[in-house]
C-alpha positions in Angstrom: 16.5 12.1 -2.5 17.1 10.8 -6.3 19.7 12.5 -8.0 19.1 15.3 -11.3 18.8 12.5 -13.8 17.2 10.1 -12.3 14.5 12.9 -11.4 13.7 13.6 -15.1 13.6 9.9 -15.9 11.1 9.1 -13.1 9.2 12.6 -14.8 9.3 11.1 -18.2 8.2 7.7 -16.6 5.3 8.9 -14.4 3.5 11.1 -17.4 3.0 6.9 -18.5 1.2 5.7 -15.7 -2.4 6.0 -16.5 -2.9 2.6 -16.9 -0.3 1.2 -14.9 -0.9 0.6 -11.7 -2.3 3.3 -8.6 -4.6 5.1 -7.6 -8.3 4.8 -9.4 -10.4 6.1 -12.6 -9.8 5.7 -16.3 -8.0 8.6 -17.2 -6.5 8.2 -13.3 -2.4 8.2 -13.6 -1.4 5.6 -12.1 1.1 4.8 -9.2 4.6 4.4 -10.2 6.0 2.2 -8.0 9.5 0.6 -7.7 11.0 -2.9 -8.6 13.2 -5.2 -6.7 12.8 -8.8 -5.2 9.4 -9.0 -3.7 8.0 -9.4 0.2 6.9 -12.6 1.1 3.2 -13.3 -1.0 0.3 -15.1 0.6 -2.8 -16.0 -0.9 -5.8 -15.0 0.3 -11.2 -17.7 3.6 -13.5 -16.0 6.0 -12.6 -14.0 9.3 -13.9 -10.5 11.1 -12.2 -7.8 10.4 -9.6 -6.8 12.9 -10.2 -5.2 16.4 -10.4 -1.4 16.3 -8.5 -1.4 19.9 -6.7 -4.3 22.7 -3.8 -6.5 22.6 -3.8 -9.8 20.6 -1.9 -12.7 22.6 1.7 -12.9 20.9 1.9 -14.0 17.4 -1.6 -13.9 16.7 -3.1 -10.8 14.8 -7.5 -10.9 14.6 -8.8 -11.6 11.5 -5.3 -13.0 10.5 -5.1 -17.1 9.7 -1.8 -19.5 9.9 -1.1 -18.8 6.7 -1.2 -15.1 6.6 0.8 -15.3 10.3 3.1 -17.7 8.8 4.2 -14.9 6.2 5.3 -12.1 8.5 8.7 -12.0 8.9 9.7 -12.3 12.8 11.5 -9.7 13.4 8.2 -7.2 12.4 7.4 -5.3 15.4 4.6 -3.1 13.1 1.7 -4.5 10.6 -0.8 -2.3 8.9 -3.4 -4.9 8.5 -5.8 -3.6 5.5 -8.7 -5.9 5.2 -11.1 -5.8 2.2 -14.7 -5.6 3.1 -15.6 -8.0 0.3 -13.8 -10.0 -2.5 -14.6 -7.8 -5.0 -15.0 -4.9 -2.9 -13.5 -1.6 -3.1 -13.4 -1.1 0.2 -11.6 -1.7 3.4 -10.2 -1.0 7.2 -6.9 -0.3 8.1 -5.6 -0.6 11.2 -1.6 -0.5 12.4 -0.9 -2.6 14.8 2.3 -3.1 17.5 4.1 -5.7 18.5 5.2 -5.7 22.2 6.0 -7.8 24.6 2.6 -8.4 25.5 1.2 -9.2 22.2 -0.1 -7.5 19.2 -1.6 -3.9 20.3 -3.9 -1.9 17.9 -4.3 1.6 16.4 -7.6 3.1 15.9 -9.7 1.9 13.1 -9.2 4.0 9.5 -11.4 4.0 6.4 -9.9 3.2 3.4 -10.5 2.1 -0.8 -8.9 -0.4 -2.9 -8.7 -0.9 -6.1 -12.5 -1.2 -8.0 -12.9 -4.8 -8.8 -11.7 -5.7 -4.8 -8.4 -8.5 -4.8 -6.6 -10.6 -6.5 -4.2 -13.5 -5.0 -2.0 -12.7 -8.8 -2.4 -9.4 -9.7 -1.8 -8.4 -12.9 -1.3 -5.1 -14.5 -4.4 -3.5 -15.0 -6.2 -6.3 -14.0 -8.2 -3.3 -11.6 -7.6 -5.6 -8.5 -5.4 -4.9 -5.1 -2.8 -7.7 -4.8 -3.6 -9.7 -1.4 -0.2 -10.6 0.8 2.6 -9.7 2.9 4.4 -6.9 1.9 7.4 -4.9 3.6 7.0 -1.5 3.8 10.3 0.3 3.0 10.3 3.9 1.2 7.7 6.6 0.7 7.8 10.3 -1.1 5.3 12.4 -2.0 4.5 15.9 -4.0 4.8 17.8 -0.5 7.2 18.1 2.2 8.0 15.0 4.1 5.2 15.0 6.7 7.6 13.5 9.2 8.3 10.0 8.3 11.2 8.0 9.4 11.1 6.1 6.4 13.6 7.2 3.5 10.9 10.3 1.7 12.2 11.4 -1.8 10.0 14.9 -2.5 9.1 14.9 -6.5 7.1 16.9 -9.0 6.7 13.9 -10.4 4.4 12.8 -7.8 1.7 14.3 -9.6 -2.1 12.8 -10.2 -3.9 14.6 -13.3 -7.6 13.4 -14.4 -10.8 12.1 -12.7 -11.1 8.8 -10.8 -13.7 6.5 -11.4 -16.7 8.0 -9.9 -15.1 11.6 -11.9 -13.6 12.6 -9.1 -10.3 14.7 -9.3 -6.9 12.7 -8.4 -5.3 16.4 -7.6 -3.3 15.8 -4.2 -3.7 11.8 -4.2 0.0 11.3 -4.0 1.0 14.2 -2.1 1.7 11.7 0.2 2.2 7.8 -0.9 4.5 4.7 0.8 5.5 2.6 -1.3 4.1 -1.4 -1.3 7.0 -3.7 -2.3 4.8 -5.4 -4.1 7.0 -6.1 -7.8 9.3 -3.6 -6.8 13.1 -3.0 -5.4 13.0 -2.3 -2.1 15.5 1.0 -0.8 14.8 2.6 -3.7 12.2 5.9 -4.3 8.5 5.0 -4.9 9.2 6.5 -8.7 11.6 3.2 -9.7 10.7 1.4 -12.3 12.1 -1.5 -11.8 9.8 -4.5 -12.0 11.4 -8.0 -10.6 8.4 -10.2 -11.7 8.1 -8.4 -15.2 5.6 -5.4 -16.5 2.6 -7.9 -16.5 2.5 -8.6 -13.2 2.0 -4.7 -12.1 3.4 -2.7 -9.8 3.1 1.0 -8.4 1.1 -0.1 -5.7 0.9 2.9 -3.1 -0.5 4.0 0.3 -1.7 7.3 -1.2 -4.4 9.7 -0.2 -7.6 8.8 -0.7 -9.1 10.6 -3.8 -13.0 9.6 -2.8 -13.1 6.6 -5.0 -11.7 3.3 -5.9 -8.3 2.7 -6.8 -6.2 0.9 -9.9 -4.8 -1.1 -7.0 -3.2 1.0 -4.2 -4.6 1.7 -1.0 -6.0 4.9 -0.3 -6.5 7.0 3.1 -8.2 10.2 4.4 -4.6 12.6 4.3 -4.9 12.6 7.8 -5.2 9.0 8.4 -2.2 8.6 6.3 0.2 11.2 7.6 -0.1 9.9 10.7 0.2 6.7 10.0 3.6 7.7 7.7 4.9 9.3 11.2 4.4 6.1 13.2 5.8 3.9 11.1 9.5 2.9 11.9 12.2 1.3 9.2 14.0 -0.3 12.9 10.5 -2.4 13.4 10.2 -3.5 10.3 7.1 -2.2 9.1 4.9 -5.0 6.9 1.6 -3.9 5.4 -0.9 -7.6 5.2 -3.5 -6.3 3.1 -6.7 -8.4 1.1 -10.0 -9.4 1.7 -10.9 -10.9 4.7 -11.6 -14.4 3.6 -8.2 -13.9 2.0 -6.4 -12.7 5.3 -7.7 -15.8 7.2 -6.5 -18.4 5.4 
């Protein structure tokens, strides 16, 4: 949990976001995400989408290419793999997969949005693209009670998602639930930081959040389900990664 005055600054912060970074729409308040030195970034060629069940032989993930591979850190024991339908498509697949001693073993199959105008191998703040890469996955927090994650949850009324998404859908609820990308952002630290290593430019505030029915600024979004149990499986001892782009990206 923050402390009292780091709560109203993150308050006074997150009533800025509406074009900063999460979530989707154009009066959509975007994600404010936290700064610190950045995961590992790849770039984003053309592969299937990965398996919706199996084991992968060890050190090889479906869909994923030796440049994607290359940029997991070894010690990861969990990926969420989201892959981008298309380019410049707003939607994707997630799937969590587990490393064992067999190989890579895979979750079900979730539905999921990106940001509206698909990837970007440099995002930039509110370029309306998700940034493709390797990203650890290090803190979440939400408007509602921690759902059960391991992960470090900071609870906050400034978790809050006024206006109407892109298609004028409500954001009500959309980050009831978020984990934080560490993607511009200082890992350890609540998903309400501010802190942006690579500068304001280059964006930040890039979320798992619930899924508010259409695209995003540039987070992730997932059915609430989907997402609280994902947030319940994920474990800060396996060192959770999210690899997220297109999948001409994800293969390179």
């Amino acid at each position: 949990m923050i402390n009292s005055a780091h709560r109203v600054r993150a308050a006074i912060v997150a009533a800025s976001f509406l074009l900063a970074g999460c979530g989707g729409g154009t009066a959509e308040k975007a994600g404010p995400g936290a700064g610190g030195a950045p995961a590992r970034h790849v770039g984003a060629t053309h592969a299937p989408a990965p398996s919706d069940s199996g084991t992968a032989p060890p050190g090889r993930l479906p869909g994923l290419g030796p440049r994607t591979l290359a940029a997991i850190p070894s010690r990861t024991r969990q990926a969420v793999v989201v892959t981008g339908s298309g380019r410049n498509s707003s939607r994707s697949t997630v799937v969590l997969y587990e490393r064992t001693e067999a190989g890579w073993t895979a979750g079900p199959s979730r539905p999921a949005r990106n940001a509206l105008k698909g990837w970007t191998d440099h995002h930039r703040s509110g370029d309306l693209r998700s940034p493709t890469g390797v990203f650890t996955l290090t803190d979440a927090g939400g408007l509602r009670p921690d759902p059960g994650t391991r992960l470090p949850y900071d609870r906050s009324g400034a978790f809050t998602s006024p206006g109407t998404g892109f298609d004028g859908e409500p954001l009500a609820g959309a980050f009831d639930y978020v984990v934080a990308v560490d993607y511009n952002r200082r890992p350890g630290t609540t998903p309400l930081d501010w802190t942006r290593p690579l500068g304001a430019g280059r964006g930040g505030g890039i979320w798992l959040h619930v899924d508010h029915g259409g695209p995003t600024h540039g987070c992730v979004g997932l059915r609430e389900k989907d997402l609280v149990e994902l947030m319940r499986a994920l474990d800060p001892a396996r060192h959770p990664v999210v690899v997220m782009g297109d999948a001409a990206s994800l293969a390179r």
